[in-house]
C-alpha positions as CSV (number, residue, x, y, z in Angstrom):
1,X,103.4,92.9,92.2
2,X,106.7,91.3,92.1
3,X,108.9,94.1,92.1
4,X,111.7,94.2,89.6
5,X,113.7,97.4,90.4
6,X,112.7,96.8,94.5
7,X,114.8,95.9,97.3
8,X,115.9,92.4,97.8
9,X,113.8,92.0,100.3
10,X,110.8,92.7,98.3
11,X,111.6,90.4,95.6
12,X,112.2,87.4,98.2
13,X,108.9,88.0,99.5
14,X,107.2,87.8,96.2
15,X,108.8,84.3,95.5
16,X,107.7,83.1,98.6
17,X,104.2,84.0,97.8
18,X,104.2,82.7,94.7
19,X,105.7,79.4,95.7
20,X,103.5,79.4,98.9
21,X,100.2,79.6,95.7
22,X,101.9,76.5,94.0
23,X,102.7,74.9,97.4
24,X,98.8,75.2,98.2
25,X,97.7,73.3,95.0
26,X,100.6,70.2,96.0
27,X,99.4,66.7,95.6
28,X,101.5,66.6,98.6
29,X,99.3,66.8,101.3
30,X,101.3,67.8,103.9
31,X,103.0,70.8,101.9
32,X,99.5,71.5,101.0
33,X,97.9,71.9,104.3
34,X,101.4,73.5,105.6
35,X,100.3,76.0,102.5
36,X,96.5,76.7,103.9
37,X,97.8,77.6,107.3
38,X,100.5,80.0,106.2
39,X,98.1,81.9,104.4
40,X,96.6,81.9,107.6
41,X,99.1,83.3,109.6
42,X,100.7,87.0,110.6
43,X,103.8,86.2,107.9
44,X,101.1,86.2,104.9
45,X,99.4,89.7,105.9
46,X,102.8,90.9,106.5
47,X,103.4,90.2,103.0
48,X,100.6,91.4,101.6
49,X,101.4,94.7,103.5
50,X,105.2,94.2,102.2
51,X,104.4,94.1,98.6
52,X,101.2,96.5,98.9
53,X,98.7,94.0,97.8
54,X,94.6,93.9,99.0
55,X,94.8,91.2,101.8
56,X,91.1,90.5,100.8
57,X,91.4,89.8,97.3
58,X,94.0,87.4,97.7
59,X,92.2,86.0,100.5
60,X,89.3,85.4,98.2
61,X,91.3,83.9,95.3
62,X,93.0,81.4,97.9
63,X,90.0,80.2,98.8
64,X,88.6,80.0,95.3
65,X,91.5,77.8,94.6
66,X,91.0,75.5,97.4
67,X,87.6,74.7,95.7
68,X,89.2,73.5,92.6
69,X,90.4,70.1,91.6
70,X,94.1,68.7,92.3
71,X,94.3,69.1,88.2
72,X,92.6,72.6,87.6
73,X,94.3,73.9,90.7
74,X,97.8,73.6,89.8
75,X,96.8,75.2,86.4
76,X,95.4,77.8,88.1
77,X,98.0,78.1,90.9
78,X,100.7,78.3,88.4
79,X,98.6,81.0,86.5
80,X,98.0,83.6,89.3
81,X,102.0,83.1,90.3
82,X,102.9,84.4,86.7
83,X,100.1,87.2,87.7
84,X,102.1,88.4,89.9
85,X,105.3,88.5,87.9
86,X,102.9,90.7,85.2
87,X,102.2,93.3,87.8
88,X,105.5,94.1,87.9
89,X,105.9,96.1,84.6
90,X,107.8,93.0,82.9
């Protein structure tokens, strides 16, 4: 999903998905919560439609995440960001 041989543009967008994952699972509760509400908003589904990823399976795997401890959710955060690094092709 994030695209090696793609536009700049593309490849920005990826990074800040995948640091918007690890900023959800912060012990920083502010960059946490600042997290939750992007993936709220018109920029995430833009992404999603940017990098041709289903909206409602990510949807559902963010809020599996949120369910998990401060411990087991960084883990896991840091997981599904190299996820997206292996749908790439790399």
């Amino acid at each position: 999903m994030c695209p090696k041989d793609e536009s700049i543009e593309k490849v920005i967008d990826c990074m800040i998905l995948k640091q918007a994952i690890r900023d959800l699972a912060s012990k920083n509760t502010d960059l946490s919560e600042s997290a939750s509400k992007f993936f709220k908003s018109s920029s995430y589904e833009n992404l999603c439609a940017s990098l041709h990823i289903d909206k409602s399976v990510m949807d559902e795997s963010i809020r599996e995440l949120e369910t998990y401890p401060l411990i087991s959710k960084k883990k896991l955060a840091n997981k599904m960001a190299r996820l997206l690094d292996s749908f790439s092709g790399r």
